[in-house]
TITI-652778 format. One line per 2 residues: number of its first residue (from 1); their letters; for each residue x, y, z of C-alpha. Coordinates in nm, 4 decimals. Each point is the difference from the previous one (the first is absolute). Example, Ala and Ser with C-alpha at 12.3 -4.5 7.8 and 13.67 -1.06 7.14 Angstrom:
2
1> AS> 1.2300 -0.4500 0.7800 | 0.1370 0.3440 -0.0660
***
This chain:
399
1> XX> 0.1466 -0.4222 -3.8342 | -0.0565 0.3556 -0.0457
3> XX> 0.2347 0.2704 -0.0071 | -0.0403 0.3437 0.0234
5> XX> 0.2593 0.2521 -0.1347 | 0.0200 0.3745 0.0864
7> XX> 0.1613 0.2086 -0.2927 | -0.0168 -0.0298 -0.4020
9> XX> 0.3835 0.1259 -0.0355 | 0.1972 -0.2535 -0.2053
11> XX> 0.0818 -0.2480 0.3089 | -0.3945 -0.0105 0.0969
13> XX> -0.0692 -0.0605 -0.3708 | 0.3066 -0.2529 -0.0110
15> XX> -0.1604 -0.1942 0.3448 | -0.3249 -0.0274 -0.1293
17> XX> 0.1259 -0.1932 -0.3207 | 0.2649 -0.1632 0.2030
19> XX> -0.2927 -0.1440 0.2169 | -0.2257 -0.0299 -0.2163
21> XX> 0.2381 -0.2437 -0.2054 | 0.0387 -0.1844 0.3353
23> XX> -0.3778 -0.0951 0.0436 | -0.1702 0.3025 0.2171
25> XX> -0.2639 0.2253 -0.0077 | 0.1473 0.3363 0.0005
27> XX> -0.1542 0.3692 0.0142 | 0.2076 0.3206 -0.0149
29> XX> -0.1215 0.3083 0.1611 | 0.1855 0.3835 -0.1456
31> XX> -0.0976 0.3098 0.1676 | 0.0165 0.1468 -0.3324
33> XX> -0.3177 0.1031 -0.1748 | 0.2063 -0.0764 -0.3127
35> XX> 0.2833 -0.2001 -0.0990 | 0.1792 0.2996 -0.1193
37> XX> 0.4243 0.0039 -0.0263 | 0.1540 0.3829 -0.0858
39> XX> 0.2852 -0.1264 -0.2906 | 0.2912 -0.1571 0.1509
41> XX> 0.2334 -0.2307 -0.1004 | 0.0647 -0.3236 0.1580
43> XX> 0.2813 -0.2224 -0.0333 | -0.0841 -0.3820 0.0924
45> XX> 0.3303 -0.2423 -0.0121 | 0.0262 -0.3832 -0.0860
47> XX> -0.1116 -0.0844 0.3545 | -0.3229 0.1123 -0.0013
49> XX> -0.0579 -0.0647 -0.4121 | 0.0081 -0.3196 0.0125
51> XX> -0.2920 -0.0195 0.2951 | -0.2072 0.2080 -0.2117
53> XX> 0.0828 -0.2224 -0.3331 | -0.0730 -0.3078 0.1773
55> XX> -0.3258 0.1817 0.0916 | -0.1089 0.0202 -0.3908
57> XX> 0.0978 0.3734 -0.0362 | 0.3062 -0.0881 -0.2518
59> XX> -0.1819 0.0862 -0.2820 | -0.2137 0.3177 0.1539
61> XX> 0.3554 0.1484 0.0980 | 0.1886 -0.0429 -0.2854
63> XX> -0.2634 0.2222 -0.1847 | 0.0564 0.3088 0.2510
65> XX> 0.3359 -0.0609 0.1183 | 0.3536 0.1129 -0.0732
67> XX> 0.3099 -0.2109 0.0133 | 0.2916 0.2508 0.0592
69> XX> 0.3458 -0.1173 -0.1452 | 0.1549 0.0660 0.2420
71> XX> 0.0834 0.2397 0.3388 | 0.2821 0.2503 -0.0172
73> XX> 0.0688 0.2609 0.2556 | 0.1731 0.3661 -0.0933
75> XX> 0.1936 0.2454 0.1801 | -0.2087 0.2436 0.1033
77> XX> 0.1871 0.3460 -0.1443 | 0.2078 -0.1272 -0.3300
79> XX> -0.2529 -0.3296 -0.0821 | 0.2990 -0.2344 0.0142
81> XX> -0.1253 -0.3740 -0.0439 | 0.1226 -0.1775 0.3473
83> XX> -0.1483 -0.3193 -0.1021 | -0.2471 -0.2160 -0.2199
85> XX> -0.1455 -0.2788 0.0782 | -0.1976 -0.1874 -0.2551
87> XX> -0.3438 -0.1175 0.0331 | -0.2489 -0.1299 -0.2396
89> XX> 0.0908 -0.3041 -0.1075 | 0.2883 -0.0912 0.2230
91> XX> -0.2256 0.0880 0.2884 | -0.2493 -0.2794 -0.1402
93> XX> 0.2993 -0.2536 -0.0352 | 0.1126 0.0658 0.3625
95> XX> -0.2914 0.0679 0.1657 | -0.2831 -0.2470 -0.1764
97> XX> -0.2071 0.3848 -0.0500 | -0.0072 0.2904 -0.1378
99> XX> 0.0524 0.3467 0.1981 | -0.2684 0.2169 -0.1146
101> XX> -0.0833 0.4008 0.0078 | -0.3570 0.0353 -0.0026
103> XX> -0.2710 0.3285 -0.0004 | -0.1305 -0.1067 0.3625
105> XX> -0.3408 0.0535 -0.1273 | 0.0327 -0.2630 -0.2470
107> XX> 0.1636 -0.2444 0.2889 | -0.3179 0.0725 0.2136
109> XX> -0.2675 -0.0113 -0.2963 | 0.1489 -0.4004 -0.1000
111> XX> -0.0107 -0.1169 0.3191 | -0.3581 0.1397 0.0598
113> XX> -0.0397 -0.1853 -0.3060 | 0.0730 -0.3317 0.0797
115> XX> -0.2670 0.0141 0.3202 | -0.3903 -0.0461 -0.0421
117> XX> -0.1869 0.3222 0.0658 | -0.1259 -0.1225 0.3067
119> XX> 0.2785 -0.0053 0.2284 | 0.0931 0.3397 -0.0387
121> XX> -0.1913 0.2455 0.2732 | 0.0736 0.3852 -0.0608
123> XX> -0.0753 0.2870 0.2329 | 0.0455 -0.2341 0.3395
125> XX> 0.2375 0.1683 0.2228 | 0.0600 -0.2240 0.2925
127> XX> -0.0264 0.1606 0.3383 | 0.0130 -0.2833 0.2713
129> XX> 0.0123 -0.3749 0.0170 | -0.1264 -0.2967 0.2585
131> XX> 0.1988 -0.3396 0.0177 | -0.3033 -0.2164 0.1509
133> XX> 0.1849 -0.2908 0.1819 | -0.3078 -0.2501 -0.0171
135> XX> -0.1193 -0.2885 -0.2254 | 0.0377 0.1832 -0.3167
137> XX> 0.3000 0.1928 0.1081 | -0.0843 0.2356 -0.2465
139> XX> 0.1195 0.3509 -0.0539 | -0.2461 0.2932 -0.0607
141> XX> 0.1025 0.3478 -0.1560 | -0.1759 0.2786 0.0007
143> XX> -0.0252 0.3260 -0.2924 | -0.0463 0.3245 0.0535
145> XX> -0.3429 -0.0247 -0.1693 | -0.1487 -0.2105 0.2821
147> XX> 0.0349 -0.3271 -0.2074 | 0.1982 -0.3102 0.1459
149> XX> 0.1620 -0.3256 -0.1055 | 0.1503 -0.2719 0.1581
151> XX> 0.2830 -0.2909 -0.1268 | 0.1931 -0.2793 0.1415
153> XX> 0.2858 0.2844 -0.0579 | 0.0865 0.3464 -0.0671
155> XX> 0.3154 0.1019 -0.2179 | 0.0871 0.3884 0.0594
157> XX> 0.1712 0.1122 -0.3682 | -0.0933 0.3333 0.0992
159> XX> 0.3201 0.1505 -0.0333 | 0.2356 0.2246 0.2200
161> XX> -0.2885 0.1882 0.1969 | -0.1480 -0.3156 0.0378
163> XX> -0.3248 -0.0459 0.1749 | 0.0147 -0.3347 0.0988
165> XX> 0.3746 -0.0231 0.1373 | -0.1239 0.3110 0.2541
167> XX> -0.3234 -0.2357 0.1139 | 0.2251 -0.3083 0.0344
169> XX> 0.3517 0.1525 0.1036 | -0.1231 0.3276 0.1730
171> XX> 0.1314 0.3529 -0.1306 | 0.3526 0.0974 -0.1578
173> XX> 0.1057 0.2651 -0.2349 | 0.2446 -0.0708 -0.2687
175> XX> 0.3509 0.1287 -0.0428 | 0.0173 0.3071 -0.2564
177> XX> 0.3523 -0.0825 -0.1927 | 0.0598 0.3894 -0.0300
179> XX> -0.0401 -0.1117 -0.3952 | -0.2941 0.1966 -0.1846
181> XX> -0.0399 -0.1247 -0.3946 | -0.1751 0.2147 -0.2954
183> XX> -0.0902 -0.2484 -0.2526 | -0.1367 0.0922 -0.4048
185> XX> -0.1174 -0.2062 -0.2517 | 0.1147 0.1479 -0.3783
187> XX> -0.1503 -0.1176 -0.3386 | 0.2780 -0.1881 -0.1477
189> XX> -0.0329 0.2297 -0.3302 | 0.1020 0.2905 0.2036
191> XX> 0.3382 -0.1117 0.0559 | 0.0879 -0.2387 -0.2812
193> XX> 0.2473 0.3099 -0.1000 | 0.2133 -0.1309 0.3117
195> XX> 0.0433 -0.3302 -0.1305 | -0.1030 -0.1944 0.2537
197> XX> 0.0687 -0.4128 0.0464 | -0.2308 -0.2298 0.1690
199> XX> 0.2093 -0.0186 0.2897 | -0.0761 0.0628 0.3605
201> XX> 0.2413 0.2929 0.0417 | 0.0858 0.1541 0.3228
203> XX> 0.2118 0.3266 0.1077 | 0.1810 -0.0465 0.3124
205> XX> 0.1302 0.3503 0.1386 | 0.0518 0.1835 0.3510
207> XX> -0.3394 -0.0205 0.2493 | -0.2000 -0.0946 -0.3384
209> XX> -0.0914 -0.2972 -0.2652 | -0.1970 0.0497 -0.3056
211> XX> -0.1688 -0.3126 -0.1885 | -0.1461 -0.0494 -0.3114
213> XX> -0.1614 -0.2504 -0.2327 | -0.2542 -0.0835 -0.2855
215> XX> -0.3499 -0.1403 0.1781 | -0.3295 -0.0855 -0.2423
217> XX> -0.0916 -0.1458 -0.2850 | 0.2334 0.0012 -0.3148
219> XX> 0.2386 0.2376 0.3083 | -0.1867 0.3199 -0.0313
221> XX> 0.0610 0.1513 0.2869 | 0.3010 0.0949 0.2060
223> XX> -0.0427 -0.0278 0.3425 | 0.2563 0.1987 0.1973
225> XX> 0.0634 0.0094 0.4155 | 0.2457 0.2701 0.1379
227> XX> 0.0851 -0.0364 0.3332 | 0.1447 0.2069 0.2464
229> XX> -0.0029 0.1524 0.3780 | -0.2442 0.2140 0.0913
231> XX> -0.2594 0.1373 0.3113 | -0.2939 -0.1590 -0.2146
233> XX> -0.2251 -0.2204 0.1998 | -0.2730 -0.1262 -0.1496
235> XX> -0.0224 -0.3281 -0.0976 | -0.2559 -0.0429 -0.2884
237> XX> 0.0606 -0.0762 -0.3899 | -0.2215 0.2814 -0.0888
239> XX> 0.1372 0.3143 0.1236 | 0.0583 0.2137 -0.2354
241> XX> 0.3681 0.1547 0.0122 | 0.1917 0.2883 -0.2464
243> XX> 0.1858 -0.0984 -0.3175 | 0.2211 0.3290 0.0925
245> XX> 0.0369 -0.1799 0.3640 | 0.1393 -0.2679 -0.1886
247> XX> 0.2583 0.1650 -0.2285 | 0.1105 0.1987 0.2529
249> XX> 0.0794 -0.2985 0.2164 | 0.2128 -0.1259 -0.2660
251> XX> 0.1672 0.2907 -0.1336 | 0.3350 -0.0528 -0.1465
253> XX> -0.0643 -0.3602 -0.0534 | 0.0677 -0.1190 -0.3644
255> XX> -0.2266 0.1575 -0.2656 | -0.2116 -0.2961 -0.0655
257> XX> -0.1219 -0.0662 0.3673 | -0.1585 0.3465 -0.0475
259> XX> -0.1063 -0.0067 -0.3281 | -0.1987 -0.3415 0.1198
261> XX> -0.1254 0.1696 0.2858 | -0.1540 0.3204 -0.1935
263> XX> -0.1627 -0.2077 -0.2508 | -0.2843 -0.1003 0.2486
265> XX> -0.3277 0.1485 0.0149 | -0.0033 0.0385 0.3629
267> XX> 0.1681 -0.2168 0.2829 | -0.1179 -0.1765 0.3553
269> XX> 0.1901 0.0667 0.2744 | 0.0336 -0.2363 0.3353
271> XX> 0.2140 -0.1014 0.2792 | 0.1261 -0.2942 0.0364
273> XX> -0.0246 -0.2328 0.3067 | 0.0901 -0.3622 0.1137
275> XX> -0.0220 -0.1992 0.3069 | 0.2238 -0.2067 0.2234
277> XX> -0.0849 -0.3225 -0.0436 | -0.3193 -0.1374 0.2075
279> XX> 0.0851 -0.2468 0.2993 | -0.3328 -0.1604 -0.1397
281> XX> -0.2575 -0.0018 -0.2831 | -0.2686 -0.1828 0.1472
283> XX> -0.2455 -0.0098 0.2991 | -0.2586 -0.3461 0.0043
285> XX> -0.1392 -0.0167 -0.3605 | 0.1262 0.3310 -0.0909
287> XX> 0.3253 0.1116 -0.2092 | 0.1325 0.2419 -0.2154
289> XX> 0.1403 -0.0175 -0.3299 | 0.2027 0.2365 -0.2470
291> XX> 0.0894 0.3756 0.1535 | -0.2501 -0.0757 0.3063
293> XX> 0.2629 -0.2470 0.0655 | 0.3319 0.1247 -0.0951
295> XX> -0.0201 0.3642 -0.0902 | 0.3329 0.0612 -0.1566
297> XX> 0.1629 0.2789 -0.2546 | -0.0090 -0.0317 -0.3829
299> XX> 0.3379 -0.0352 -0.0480 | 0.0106 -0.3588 -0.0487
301> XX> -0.3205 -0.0159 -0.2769 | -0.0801 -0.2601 0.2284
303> XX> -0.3508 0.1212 0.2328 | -0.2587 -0.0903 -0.2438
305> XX> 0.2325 -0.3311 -0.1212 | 0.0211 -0.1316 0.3734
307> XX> -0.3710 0.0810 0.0287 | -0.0409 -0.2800 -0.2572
309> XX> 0.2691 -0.2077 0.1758 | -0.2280 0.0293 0.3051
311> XX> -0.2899 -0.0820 -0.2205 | 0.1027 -0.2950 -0.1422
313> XX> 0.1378 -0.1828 0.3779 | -0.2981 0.1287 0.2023
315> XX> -0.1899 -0.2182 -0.3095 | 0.2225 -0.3188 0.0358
317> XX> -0.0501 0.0317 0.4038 | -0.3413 -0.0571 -0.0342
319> XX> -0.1162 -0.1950 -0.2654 | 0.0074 -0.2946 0.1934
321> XX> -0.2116 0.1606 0.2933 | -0.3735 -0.0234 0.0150
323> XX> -0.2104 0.2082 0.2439 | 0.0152 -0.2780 0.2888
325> XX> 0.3853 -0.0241 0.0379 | 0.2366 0.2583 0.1054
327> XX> -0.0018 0.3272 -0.2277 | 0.2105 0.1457 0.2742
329> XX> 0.2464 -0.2780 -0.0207 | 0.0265 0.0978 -0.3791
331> XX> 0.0370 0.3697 0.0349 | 0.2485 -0.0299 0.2116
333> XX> 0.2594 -0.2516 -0.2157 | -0.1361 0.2832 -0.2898
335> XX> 0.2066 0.2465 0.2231 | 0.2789 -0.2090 0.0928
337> XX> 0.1048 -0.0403 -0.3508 | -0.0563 0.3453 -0.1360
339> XX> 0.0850 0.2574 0.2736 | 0.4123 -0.1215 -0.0258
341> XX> -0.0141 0.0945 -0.4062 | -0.2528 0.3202 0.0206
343> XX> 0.2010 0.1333 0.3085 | 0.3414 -0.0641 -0.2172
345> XX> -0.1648 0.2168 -0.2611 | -0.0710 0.2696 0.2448
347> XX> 0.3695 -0.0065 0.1026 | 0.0993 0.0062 -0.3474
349> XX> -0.2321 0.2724 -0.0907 | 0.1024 0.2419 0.2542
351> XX> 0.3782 -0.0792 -0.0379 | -0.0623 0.0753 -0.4032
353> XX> -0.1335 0.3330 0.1141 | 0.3660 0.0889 0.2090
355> XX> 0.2304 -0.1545 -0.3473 | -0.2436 0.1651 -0.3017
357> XX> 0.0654 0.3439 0.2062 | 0.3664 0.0315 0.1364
359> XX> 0.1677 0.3658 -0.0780 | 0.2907 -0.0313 -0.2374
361> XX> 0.2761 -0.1129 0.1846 | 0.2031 -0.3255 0.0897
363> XX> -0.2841 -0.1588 0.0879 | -0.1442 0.0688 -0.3173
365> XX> 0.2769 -0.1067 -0.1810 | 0.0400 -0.3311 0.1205
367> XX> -0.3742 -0.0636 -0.0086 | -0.0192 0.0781 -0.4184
369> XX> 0.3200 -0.2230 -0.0602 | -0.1753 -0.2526 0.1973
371> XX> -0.2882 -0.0082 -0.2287 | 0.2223 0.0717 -0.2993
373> XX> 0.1953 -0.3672 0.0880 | -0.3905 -0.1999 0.1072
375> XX> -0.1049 0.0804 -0.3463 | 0.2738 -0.2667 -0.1565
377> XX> -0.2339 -0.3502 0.0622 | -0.3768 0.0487 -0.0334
379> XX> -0.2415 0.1438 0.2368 | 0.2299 -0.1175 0.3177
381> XX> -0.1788 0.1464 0.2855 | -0.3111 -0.0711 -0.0732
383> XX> 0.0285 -0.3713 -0.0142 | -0.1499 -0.0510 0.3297
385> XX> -0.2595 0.2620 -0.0696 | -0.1177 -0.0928 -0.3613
387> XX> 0.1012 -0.3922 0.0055 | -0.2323 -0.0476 0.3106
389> XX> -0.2914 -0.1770 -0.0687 | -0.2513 0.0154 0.2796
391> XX> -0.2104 -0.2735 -0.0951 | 0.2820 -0.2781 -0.0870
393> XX> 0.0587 0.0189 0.3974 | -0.3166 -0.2083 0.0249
395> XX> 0.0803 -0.2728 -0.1745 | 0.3048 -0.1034 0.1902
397> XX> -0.0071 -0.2873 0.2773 | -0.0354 0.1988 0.2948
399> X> -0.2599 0.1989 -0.1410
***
């Protein structure tokens, strides 16, 4: 059976191992005349690690990874520690996996890695589609450069402006959060004068959130994310913004925050959107997979991880299925399972973005002694997130 996936982000890399593990043929199509990732940081949890470990990348990630001790979260104006949560090893003990901050570059170039040269296609934009209900049943694509292909099924991983979900689902917009984000990424040398652990360390403070952590090999970089409200619409990971833009959207916060922030060369700028969750993913032998899918904010670290979720099902759904029995059949118990958990990150996503921001106040109050008194037994909250293991579902009776 032959698969054909549209997008090289991390969950169209992730679905062509996934599938390719399972027994099928698999190309991937990119619009991109390059694989090419501005620096970013990525945070990928327990969840998601151990797909990619069981897909022979342990050894590939360790090299270019960064396991954080642990995530605290400061007051935004005097730096007070509201909690710690430890990671690293007692994430591995809970979890089965380790939680990993990675340069995104170096996520992208190890799972090109693992695939043979041939089943990468760059510079194919798709721009239509055909779902030939005949003997073959096959389903043709067509580029932008006049060139076509055709597979027993098409996988859209072509991310929130996706292509494919407006051919199969028709046209919708998504929902701007009112959230823009500048992001920087800062030699670590530059600011080993602040001290710096190899946490994940956020700043929770009124209408904003600032993030930070150590990405790259041997953690040379720091990869920061501030995050506030803002008029800013454009959605793309390479706009540039203004470091002074930055600082002065968090002036008066503690010292450090700016200090981090200044320390960057320059900084991207972009707004952030989401989605309400799709009443479906998939049309015949069509469907979608990471933010074509389930668009949702960052606020979870969890778009790129549930990308990998998705990955790993859609795999499991369909190793069993040759050309002559029912892809559709497949797809569709694919999106059963997955659309309850992805649309529960969504939720969660878009709730984080109301608690990380509240003004100081009550509310505010009650939310850090909240997260003060979760910090007393290990990683609580996240035991349905991080403990889930996608592909362990499979190998219960009813599966």
């Amino acid at each position: 059976m032959r698969v054909i996936v549209i997008g090289a982000g991390i969950g169209g890399l992730a679905a062509a191992l996934t599938l390719r593990r399972a027994g099928l043929e698999v190309a991937i199509f990119e619009q991109a005349p390059q694989l090419r990732e501005i620096g970013a940081g990525i945070q990928i949890s327990p969840n998601a690690n151990r797909i990619l470990h069981r897909l022979g990348l342990t050894d590939a990630l360790r090299r270019v990874a960064v396991r954080p001790l642990a995530i605290e979260i400061h007051r935004w104006d005097d730096g007070r520690l509201l909690t710690r949560q430890p990671l690293a090893d007692l994430c591995e003990q809970n979890f089965g996996a380790p939680y990993y901050h990675l340069h995104r570059p170096d996520l992208l170039e190890v799972l090109v890695a693992a695939l043979p040269n041939d089943v990468l296609h760059l510079d194919h934009r798709c721009v239509g589609l055909i779902q030939h209900h005949d003997q073959d049943d096959k389903v043709e694509v067509k580029f932008h450069n006049g060139l076509t292909a055709d597979a027993d099924l098409v996988i859209g991983a072509d991310g929130i402006h996706s292509t494919i979900r407006g051919l199969i689902l028709g046209p919708e917009s998504p929902r701007f959060s009112g959230h823009v984000a500048y992001r920087g990424l800062v030699p670590a040398a530059r600011l080993a004068h602040l001290g710096l652990e190899v946490n994940a360390s956020m700043w929770w403070g009124p209408h904003h959130h600032f993030v930070h952590y150590f990405v790259g090999e041997g953690a040379r970089y720091v990869n920061w994310v501030a995050i506030g409200r803002g008029e800013w619409r454009i959605e793309s990971w390479t706009a540039r913004g203004e470091i002074a833009d930055a600082l002065k959207e968090f002036a008066g916060w503690h010292p450090q925050v700016g200090a981090i922030i200044s320390a960057a060369d320059f900084t991207n700028c972009w707004a952030l959107y989401d989605r309400d969750p799709l009443p479906n993913w998939t049309v015949g032998r069509v469907t979608l997979l990471g933010d074509a899918a389930h668009a949702m904010l960052p606020y979870m670290a969890q778009g790129a991880v549930q990308s990998i979720e998705d990955a790993a099902v859609l795999a499991k759904c369909l190793e069993r299925v040759d050309a002559s029995n029912d892809v559709s059949a497949a797809l569709q118990r694919y999106e059963e399972i997955r659309r309850p958990r992805a649309s529960r990150c969504q939720a969660g996503s878009r709730a984080n973005g109301i608690t990380y921001h509240l003004p100081d106040g009550e509310d505010q109050r009650k939310r850090d002694s909240n997260v003060a008194s979760s910090a007393t037994a290990p990683l609580p909250q996240n035991a349905w997130l991080y403990g889930h293991d996608v592909e362990a579902e499979f190998d219960r009776p009813s599966f």
